[in-house]
C-alpha positions in Angstrom: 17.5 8.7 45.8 17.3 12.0 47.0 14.5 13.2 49.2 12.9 16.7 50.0 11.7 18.9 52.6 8.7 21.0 51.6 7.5 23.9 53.6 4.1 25.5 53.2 2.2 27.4 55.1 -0.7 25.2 56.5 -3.5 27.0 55.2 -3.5 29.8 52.5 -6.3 31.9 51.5 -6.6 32.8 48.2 -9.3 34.7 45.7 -11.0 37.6 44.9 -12.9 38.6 48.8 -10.9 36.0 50.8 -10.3 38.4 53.6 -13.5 37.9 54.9 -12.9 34.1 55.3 -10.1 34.5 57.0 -11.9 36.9 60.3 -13.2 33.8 61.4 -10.1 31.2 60.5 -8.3 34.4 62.9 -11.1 33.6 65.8 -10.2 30.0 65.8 -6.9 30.4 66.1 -7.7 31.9 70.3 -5.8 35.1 69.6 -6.4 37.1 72.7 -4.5 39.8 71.7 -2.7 40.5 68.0 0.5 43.0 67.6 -0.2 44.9 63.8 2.7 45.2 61.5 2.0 47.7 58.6 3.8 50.6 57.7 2.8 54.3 57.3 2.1 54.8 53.2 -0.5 51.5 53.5 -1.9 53.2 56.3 -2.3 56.5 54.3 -3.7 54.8 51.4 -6.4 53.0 53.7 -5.7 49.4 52.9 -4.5 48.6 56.5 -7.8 49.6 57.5 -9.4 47.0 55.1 -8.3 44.7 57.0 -8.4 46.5 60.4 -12.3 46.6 60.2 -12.7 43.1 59.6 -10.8 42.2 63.0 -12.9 45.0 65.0 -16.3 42.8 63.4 -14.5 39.5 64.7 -14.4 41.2 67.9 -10.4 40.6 68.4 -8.4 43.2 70.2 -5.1 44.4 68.7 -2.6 47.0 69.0 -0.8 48.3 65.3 2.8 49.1 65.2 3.5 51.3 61.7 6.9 52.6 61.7 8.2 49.9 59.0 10.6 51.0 56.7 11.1 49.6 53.0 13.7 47.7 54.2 12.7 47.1 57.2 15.6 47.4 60.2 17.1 45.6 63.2 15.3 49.0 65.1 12.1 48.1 63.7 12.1 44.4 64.2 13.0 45.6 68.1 10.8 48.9 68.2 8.1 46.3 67.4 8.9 43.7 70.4 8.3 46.3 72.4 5.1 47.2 71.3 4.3 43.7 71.4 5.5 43.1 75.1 4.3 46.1 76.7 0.7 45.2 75.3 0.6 41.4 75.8 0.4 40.3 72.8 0.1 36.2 72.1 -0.2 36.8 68.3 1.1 38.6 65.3 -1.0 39.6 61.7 0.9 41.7 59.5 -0.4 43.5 56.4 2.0 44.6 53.4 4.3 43.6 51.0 7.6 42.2 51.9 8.8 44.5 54.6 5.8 44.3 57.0 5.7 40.4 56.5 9.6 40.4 57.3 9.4 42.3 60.0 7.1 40.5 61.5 8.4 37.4 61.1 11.6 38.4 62.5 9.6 39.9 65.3 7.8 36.5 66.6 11.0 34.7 66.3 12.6 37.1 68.8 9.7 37.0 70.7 10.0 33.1 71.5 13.4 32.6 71.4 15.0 36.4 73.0 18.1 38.1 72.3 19.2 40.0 69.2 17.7 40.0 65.9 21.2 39.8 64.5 21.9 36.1 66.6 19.2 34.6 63.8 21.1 35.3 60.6 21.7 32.5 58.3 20.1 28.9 58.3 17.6 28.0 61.0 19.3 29.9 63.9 15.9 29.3 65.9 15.4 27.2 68.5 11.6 27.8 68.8 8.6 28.5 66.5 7.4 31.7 66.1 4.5 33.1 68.0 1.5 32.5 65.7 1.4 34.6 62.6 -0.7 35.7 60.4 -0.5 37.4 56.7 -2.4 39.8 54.6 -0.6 40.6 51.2 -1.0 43.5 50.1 1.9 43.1 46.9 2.3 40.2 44.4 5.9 39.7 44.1 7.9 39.5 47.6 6.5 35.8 48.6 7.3 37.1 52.1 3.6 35.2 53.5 4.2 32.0 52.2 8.1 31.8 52.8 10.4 30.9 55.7 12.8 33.3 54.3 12.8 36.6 56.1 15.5 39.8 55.2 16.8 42.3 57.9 18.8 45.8 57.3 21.5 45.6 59.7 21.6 49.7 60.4 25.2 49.3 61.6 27.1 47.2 59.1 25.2 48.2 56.3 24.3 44.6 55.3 21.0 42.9 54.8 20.6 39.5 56.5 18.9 36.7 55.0 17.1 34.2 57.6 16.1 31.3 56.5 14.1 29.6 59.2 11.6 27.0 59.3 10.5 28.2 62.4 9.3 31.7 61.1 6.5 30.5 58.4 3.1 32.1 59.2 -0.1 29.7 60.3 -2.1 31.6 57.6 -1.1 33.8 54.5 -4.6 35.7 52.5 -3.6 36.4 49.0 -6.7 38.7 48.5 -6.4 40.5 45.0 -8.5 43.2 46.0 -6.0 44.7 48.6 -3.7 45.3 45.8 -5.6 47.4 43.3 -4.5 51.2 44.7 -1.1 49.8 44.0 0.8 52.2 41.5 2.4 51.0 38.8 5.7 51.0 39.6 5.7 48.8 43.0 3.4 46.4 40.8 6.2 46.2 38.2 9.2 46.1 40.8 7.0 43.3 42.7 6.1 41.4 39.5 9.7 41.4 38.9 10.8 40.2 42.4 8.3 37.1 41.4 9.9 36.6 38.1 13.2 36.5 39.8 11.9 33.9 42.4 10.9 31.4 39.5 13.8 31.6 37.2 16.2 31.3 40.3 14.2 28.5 41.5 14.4 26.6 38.1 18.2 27.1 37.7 19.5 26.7 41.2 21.0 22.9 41.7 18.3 22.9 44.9 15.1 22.5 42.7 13.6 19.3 41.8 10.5 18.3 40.0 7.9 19.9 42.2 9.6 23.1 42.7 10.5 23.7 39.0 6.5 23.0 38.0 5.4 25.4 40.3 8.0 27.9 39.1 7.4 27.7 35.5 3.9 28.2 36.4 4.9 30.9 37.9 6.8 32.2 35.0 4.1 31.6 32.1 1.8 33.9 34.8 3.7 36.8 35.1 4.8 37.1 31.7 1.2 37.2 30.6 -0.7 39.2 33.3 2.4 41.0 35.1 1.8 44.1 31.8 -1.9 44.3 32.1 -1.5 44.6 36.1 0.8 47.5 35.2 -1.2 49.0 32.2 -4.4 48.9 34.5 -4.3 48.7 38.1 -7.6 48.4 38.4 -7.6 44.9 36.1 -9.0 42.7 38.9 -8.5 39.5 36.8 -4.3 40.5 35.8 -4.0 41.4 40.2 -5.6 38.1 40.7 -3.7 35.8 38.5 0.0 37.7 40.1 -1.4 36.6 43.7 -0.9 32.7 42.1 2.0 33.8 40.4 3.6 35.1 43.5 2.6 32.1 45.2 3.5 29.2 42.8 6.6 31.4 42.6 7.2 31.7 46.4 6.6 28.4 47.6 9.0 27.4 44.3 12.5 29.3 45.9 10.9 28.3 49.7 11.8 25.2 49.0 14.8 25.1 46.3 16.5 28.2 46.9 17.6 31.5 45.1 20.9 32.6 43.4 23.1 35.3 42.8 20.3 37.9 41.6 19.1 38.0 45.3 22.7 37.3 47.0 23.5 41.2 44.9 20.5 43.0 45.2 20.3 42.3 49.0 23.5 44.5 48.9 22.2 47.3 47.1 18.9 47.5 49.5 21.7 47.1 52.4 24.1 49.7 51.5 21.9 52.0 49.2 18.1 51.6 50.6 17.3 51.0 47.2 13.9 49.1 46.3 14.5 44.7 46.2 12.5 44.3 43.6 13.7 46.8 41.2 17.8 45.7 42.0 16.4 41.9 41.6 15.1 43.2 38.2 18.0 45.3 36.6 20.3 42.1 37.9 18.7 38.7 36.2 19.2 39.2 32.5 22.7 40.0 33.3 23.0 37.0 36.3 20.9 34.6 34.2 23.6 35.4 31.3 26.5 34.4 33.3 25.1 31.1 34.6 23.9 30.2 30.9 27.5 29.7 29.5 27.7 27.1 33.1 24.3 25.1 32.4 22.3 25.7 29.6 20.1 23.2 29.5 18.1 24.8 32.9 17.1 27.3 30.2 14.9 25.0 28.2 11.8 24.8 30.6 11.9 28.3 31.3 11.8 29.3 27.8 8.9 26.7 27.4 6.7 28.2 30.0 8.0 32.1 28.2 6.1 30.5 24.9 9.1 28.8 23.0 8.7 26.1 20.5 11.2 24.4 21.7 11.3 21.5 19.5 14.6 21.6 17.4 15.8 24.2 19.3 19.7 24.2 21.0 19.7 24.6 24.7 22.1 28.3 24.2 18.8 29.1 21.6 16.8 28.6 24.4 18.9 30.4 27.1 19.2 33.4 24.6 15.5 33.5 24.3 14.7 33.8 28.3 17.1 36.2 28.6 15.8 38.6 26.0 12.7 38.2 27.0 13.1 39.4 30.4 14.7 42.2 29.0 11.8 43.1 27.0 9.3 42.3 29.6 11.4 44.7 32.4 11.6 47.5 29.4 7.6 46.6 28.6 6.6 47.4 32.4 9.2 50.4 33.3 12.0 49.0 34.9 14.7 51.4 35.1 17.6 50.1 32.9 20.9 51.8 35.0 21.2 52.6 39.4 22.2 55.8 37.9 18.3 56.3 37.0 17.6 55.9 40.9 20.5 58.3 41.4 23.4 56.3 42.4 26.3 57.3 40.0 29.0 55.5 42.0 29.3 51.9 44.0 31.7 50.2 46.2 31.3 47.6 44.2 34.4 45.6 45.9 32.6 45.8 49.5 29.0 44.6 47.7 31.0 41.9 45.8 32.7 40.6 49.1 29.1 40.4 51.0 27.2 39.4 48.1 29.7 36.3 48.4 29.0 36.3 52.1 25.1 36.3 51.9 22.8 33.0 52.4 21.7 33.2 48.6 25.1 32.9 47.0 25.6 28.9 47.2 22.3 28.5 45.4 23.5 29.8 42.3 24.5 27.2 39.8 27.8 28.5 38.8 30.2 30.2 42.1 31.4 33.0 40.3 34.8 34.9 41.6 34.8 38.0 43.2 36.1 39.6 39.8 33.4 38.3 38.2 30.7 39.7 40.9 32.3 43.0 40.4 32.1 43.0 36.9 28.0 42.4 37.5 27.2 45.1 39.3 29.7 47.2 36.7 26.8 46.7 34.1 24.0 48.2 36.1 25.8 51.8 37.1 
């Protein structure tokens, strides 16, 4: 009988107002002093500073370090050490979507274990744990705070490299809705669609078992009912809570069962083309989730359960076919560009993405290996 590893963070906040539980979780912890990771536009928009003034009230002493880019580099992840070493940090909170949290993940495993950022690609590279972290989402869709997945631009060879390390997951993630309200609609649709991705990956990849796949379809029924109204109204405080469990159930679905070919090719556009994750992860899984339901079908029938098909009676290609027009109507529903020729890129070297989409950490998740034809043809349909 098989058995399981399950990685979670050990406590998680979550709820409308939960940041203020979590100053005095923070002053338990003994942080003397915590490094910041945020980036510039969360600054601007004053959400950083939410949570900023509830660590001045706790009394603890930090230092913030802002220059964190969308996808978020080998020079940040080392701009960052820095900062942390010159200031003595013991401790690291970040606050953001995906890119802060990854950063700063990747930051405390360099900080306890040294050398390059680069000599911790792939599976549990680590020696060490992390220094302790701690993070404040500020997006539901990356799963970045609950995760010990972590994504790096390499600058130089234009590639962006998965980590998957046990030793990188955070002593506290705060899924507080009420950070995410300024968020426009467009990063709440490409981040609802990131989560999306996470579930349906999680329920179709050979690495999901019982409790992964509940949590994921969970995840699923979630997004597809509040993931429009979070769009439609930003300000709907009850649609932004119920993404938060969405992106958790989601996140902590994939943590532990793994992802597919949706992420394995969207890594590569964000690598080469700085294009946003979640809205690459998005134009990808109808046509993905097509491919691998001519492979196994019958991983369609829970997902299309948790969408709102009767099932009953109902062939496992009906119920494939159903999932995958519905995520085509939900991406249309919440603005989801349909073509990378929409985001301006006309023309992709589709052979080079093919050959490091086969490279990246994702690819043996997928149910079906598909050939490097095949991957080519994939990204084909999106130009």
């Amino acid at each position: 009988m098989a058995t399981h590893a399950y990685y979670v963070p050990p406590v998680n906040l979550m709820g409308r107002g939960c940041i203020q539980e979590a100053s005095k979780m923070i002053q338990d912890m003994g942080i003397r002093k915590a490094l910041v990771v945020s980036d510039r536009p969360l600054i601007a928009s004053g959400v950083t500073e939410q949570v900023l003034s509830i660590l001045r009230k706790s009394g603890l002493d930090y230092i913030v370090y802002e220059d964190v880019r969308p996808n978020p580099t080998c020079q940040n992840v080392h701009d960052g050490l820095q900062v942390y070493q010159e200031h003595g940090c013991d401790a690291i909170i970040s606050i953001g979507g995906g890119s802060p949290q990854d950063a700063a993940k990747a930051i405390g495993i360099v900080a306890t274990n040294g050398g390059h950022i680069r000599d911790y690609e792939g599976l549990h590279q680590s020696q060490h744990k992390s220094v302790p972290l701690v993070a404040f989402n500020t997006t539901a869709g990356t799963s970045s705070e609950v995760t010990i997945n972590y994504v790096i631009t390499d600058e130089e060879r234009k590639v962006k490299m998965v980590m998957v390390d046990k030793n990188s997951l955070v002593s506290l993630s705060v899924n507080d809705p009420e950070l995410m309200l300024s968020k426009p609609s467009s990063l709440t649709a490409a981040t609802g669609m990131d989560a999306l991705t996470h579930a349906v990956e999680a329920m179709v990849t050979p690495g999901g078992f019982t409790v992964t796949s509940a949590t994921a379809a969970a995840a699923v029924e979630l997004i597809f009912e509040y993931l429009p109204r979070a769009v439609r109204d930003g300000s709907d405080l009850e649609a932004r809570e119920h993404m938060t469990y969405a992106c958790f159930l989601g996140g902590i679905a994939f943590n532990n069962a793994g992802l597919g070919y949706v992420h394995a090719m969207a890594h590569q556009l964000g690598g080469v083309y700085d294009l946003p994750h979640g809205v690459c992860n998005a134009m990808l899984l109808p046509y993905v989730e097509e491919m691998n339901a001519k492979h196994v079908p019958g991983k369609f029938r829970h997902i299309a359960k948790a969408i709102g098909m009767n099932v009953q009676g109902k062939s496992d290609e009906q119920c494939s076919e159903y999932v995958i027009e519905a995520i085509r109507q939900l991406s249309k529903e919440v603005g989801i560009p349909e073509k990378l020729s929409e985001l301006g890129v006309n023309d992709l070297d589709i052979e080079l993405l093919a050959d490091n989409a086969m490279k990246d950490a994702c690819a043996p998740g997928n149910p079906y290996q598909p050939s490097k034809d095949e991957v080519m043809e994939l990204f084909r349909k999106i130009i």
